[in-house]
C-alpha positions in Angstrom: 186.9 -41.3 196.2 189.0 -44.4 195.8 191.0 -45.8 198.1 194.8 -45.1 197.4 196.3 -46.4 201.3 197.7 -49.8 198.6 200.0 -47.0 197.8 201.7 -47.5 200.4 202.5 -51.2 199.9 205.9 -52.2 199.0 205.5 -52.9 195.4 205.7 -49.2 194.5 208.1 -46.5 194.0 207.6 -42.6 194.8 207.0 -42.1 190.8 203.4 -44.5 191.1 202.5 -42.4 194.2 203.1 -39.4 191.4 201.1 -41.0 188.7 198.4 -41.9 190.9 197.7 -38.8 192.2 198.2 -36.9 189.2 195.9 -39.0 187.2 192.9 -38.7 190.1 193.1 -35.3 189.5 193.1 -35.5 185.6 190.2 -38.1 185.9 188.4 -35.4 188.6 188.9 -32.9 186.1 187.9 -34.5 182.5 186.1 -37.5 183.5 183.1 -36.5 186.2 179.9 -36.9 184.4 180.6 -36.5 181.0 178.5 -38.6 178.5 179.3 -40.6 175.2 176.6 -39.1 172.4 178.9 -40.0 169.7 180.6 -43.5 170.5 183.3 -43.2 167.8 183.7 -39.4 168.8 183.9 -39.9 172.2 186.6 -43.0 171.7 189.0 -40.8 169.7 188.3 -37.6 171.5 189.7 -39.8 175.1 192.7 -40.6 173.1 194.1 -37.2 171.9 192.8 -36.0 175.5 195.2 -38.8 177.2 197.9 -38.7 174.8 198.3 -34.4 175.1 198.2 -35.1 179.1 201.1 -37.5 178.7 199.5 -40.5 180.0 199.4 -42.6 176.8 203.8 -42.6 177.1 203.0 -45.4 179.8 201.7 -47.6 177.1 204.9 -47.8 174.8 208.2 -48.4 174.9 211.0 -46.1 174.9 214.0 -47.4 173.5 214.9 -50.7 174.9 212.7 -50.3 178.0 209.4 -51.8 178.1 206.3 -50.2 179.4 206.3 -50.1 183.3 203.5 -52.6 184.3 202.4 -50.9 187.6 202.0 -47.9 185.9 199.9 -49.5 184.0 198.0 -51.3 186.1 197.7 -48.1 188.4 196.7 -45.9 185.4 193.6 -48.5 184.3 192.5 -49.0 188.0 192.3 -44.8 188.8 190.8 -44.4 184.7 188.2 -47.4 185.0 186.8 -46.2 188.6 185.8 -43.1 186.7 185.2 -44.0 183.2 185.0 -47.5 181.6 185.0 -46.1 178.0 188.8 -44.4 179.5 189.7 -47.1 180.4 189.2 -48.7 177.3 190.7 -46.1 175.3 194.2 -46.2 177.1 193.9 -50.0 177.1 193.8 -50.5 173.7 196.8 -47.8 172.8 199.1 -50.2 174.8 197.8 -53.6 173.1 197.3 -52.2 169.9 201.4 -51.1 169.8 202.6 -54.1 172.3 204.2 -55.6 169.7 205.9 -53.1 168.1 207.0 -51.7 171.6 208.2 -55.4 171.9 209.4 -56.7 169.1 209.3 -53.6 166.3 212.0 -52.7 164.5 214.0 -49.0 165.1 211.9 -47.8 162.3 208.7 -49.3 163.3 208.9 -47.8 166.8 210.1 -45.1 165.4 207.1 -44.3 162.9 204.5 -45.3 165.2 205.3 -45.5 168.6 205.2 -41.4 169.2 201.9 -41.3 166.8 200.4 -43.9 170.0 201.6 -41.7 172.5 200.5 -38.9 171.8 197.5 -40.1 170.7 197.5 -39.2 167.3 197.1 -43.0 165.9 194.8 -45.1 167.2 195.9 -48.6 167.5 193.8 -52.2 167.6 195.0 -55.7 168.0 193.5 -58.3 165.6 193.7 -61.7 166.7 190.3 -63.2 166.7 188.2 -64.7 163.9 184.8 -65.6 163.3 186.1 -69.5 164.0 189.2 -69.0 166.4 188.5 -67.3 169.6 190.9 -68.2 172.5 192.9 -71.1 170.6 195.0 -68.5 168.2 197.2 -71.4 166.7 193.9 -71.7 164.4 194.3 -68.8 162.7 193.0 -69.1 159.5 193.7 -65.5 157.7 197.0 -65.9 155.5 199.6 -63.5 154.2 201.5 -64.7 151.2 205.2 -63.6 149.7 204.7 -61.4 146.5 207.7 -59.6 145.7 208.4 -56.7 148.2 205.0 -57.0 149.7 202.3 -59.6 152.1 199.2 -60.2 150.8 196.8 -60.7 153.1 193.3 -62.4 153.2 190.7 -63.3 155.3 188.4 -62.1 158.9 188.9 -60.9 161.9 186.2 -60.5 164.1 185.4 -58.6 167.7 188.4 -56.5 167.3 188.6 -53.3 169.6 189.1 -50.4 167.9 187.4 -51.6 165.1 186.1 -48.8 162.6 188.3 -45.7 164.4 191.9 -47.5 164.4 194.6 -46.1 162.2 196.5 -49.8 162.2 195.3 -53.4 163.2 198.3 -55.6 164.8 197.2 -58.1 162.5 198.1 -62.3 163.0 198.3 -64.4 159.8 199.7 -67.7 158.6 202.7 -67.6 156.7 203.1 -71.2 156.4 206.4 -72.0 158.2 204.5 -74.8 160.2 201.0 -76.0 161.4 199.3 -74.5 164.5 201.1 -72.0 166.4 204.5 -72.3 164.5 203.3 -70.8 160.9 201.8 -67.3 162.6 203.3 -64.1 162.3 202.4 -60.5 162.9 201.6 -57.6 160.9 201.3 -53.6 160.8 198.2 -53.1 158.7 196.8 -49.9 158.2 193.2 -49.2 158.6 192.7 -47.5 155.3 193.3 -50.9 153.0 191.2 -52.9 155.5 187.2 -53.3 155.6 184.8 -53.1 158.4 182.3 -55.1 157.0 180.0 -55.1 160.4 179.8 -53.1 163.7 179.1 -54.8 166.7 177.0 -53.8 169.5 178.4 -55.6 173.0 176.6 -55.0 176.5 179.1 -52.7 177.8 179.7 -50.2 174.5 182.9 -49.2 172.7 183.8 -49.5 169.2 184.0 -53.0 168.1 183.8 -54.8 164.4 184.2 -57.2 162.2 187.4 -56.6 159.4 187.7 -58.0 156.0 191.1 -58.2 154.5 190.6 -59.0 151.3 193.9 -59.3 148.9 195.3 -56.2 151.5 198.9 -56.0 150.5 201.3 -54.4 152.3 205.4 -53.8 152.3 207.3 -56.5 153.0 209.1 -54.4 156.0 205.4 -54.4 157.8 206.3 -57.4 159.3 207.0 -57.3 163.3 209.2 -59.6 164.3 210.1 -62.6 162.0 208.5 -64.6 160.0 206.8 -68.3 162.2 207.2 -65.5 165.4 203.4 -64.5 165.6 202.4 -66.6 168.3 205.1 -65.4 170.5 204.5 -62.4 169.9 200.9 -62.6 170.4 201.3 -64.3 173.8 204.1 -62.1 175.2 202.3 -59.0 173.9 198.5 -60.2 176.4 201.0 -61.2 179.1 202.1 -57.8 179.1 198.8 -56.8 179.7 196.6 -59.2 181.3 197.7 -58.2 185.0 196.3 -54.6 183.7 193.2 -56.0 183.0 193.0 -57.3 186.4 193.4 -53.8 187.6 190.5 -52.3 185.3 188.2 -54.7 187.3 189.9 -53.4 190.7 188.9 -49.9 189.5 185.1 -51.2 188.7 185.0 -53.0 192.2 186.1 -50.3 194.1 183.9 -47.6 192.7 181.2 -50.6 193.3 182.1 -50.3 196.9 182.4 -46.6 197.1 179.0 -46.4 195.6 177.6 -49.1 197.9 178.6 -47.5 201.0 177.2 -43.7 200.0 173.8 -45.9 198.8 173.5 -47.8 202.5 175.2 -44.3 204.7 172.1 -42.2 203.1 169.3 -45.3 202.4 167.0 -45.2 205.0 165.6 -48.4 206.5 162.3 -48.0 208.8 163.5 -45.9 211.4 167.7 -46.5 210.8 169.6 -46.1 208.3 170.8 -49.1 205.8 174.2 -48.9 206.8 172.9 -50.3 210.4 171.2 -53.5 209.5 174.0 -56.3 209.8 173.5 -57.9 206.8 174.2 -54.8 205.0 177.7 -54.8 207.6 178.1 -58.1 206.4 178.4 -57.4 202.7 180.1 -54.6 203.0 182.7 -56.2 205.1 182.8 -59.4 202.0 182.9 -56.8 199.3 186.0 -54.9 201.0 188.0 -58.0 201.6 187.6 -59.4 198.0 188.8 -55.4 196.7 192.0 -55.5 199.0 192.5 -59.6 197.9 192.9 -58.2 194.3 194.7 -55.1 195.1 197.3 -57.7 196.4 197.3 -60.2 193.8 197.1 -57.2 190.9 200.1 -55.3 191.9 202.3 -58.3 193.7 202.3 -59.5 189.7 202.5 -56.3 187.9 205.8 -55.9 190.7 207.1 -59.4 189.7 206.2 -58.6 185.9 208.4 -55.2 186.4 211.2 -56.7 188.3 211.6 -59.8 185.9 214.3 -62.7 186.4 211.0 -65.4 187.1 207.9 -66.5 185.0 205.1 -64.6 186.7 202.3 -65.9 183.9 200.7 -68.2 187.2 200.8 -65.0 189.4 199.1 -62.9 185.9 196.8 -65.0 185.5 195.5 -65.9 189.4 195.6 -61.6 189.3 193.4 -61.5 186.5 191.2 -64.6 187.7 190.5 -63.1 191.2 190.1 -59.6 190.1 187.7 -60.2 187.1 185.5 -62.7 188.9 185.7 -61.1 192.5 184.4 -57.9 190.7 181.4 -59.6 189.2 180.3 -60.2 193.1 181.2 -57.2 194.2 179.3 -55.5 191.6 176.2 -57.6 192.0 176.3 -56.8 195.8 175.9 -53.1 195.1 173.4 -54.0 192.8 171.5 -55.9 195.0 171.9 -53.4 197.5 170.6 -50.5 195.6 167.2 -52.7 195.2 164.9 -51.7 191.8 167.9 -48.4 191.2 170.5 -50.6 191.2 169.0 -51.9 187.8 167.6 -48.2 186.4 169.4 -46.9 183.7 171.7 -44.1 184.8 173.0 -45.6 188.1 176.3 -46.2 188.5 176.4 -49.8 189.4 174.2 -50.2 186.7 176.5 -49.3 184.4 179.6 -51.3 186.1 177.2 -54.6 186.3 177.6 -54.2 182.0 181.0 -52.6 182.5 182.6 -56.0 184.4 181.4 -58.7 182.5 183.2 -58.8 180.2 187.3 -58.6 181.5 186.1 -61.9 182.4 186.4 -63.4 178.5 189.1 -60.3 177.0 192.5 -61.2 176.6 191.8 -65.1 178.3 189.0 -66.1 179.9 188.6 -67.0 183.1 188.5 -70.9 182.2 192.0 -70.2 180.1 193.8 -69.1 183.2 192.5 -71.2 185.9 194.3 -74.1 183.1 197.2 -72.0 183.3 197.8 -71.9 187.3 196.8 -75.7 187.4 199.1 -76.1 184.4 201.9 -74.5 186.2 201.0 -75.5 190.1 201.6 -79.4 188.4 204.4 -78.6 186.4 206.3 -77.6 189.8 204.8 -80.3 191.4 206.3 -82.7 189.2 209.8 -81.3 188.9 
């Protein structure tokens, strides 16, 4: 079982302590060793499951407050230790509605919001496109004025959710300015789009390619105003990238948990694994670079929650450490486990796909080491 002494750290309130424990036991309960026949099944089936246990309220607003970020964060670590595919599937409720949570009008909250928390709508964000991956001021999709409705047309590509959702967040150029300045965001729902392509990643969920070809929808579908896409795009993955931070937290410390039963119970010659130093020494490595992200995960998520500063350099060094300290960590226990760490069906297996790749979603790694060097010379030069 995971770790959960971090609890004690500062950052948190009696209510995490609550969540936390309540979710292990959920997760102990729904979670252990169940298997994903039906990917598309098994996506939607986690979300009604979450959202009738309550757990999918953490991912929207309510009213004028904004979803509590170490609940979030604490919710992703304790789902992605058990289940990646869970993980995923709350994830993606709290993207997928970000903007609306953030920026939606009373009636847009107010029509979808409950439908994402209690996981009755499934909800995707669609920013990428065949030709735009992390530089979103090149959006090329484009929603034009007709009357009382957009029309929109053009691709998106890679989006989560893709083929199950019930509405894509959608980004389009409206044409109030070049690059970033002529974006703005969309509630498009998934019946008048088309998934012209599933695709098959390393770590499986539902993923696709979407088509919007002359989609037209009200003219009240709009979030925010129009030119405010970018914005609301950026503010919406800040919200979340300390989260996904804490998704590889939960991968590298089920990576450790597993190493340490693997090496207690491996027998080497006459001793046990666990007694050869070298094994001490990676263990010893692979704990330090878990409690190094525990820190730099939840100290942001705490700034994120208590506001009045800009915590993106603290997001972003969160989602950095976590994301890349995992991929070692992961491919410790691999290496520890010898030829099972690589057989199908072994749990670091399965987190050695799982980790790789946080390391690209919602901003590369490259993208925010810029960002903390951006902001570390920024201060320098003030």
């Amino acid at each position: 079982m995971a770790d959960k002494s971090f609890l004690s750290w500062p950052f948190f309130e009696p209510r995490h302590r609550e969540l936390a424990e309540a979710l292990q036991h959920w997760c102990a309960d729904n979670l252990s060793d169940r298997y994903a026949d039906d990917l598309d099944s098994e996506c939607r089936m986690l979300v009604r499951e979450l959202g009738a246990a309550g757990f999918l309220k953490l991912c929207v607003a309510h009213g004028d407050v904004r979803p509590d970020v170490r609940s979030l964060a604490i919710a992703r670590e304790t789902l992605a230790y058990h289940s990646a595919l869970a993980d995923f599937a709350f994830a993606m409720q709290g993207l997928g509605s970000g903007a609306i949570s953030l920026f939606g009008t009373v009636e847009q909250k107010r029509e979808w919001l409950p439908k994402v928390a209690a996981g009755k709508a499934i909800a995707a964000f669609a920013m990428t496109e065949p030709e735009c991956g992390s530089d979103a001021a090149n959006i090329q999709t484009s929603a034009m004025r007709d009357g009382n409705e957009w029309v929109i047309v053009g691709e998106k590509t890679l989006i989560s959710n893709g083929g199950i959702a019930d509405f894509y967040l959608t980004f389009a150029r409206t044409g109030e300015g070049e690059g970033a300045r002529g974006l703005s965001a969309f509630i498009v729902p998934a019946d008048t789009v088309t998934v012209t392509e599933r695709i098959e990643v390393i770590a499986p969920h539902p993923l696709a390619r979407l088509t919007y070809d002359n989609v037209r929808i009200p003219a009240d579908a709009i979030v925010g105003e129009p030119g405010e896409g970018f914005r609301i795009g950026m503010e919406t993955l800040n919200l979340f990238r300390v989260t996904v931070g804490a998704a590889a937290l939960g991968f590298a410390r089920r990576a450790l948990d597993e190493a340490l039963s693997f090496a207690s119970k491996r027998r080497l010659g006459t001793a046990l694994l666990a007694d050869n130093s070298v094994t001490q020494a990676k263990l010893a490595e692979m704990a330090l670079a878990v409690d190094a992200s525990a820190l730099l995960v939840y100290r942001a998520a705490w700034q994120q929650d208590e506001g009045g500063a800009d915590n993106r350099r603290a997001a972003a060094m969160a989602k950095l450490h976590a994301t890349e300290s995992a991929q070692q960590v992961i491919d410790s226990a691999v290496q520890m486990h010898g030829g099972a760490g690589v057989t199908r069906g072994v749990k670091v297996e399965e987190l050695y796909r799982d980790i790789r790749a946080l390391r690209i979603y919602e901003g590369a790694s490259e993208v925010q080491r810029q960002i903390i060097a951006r902001d570390l010379l920024k201060e320098a030069r003030s």
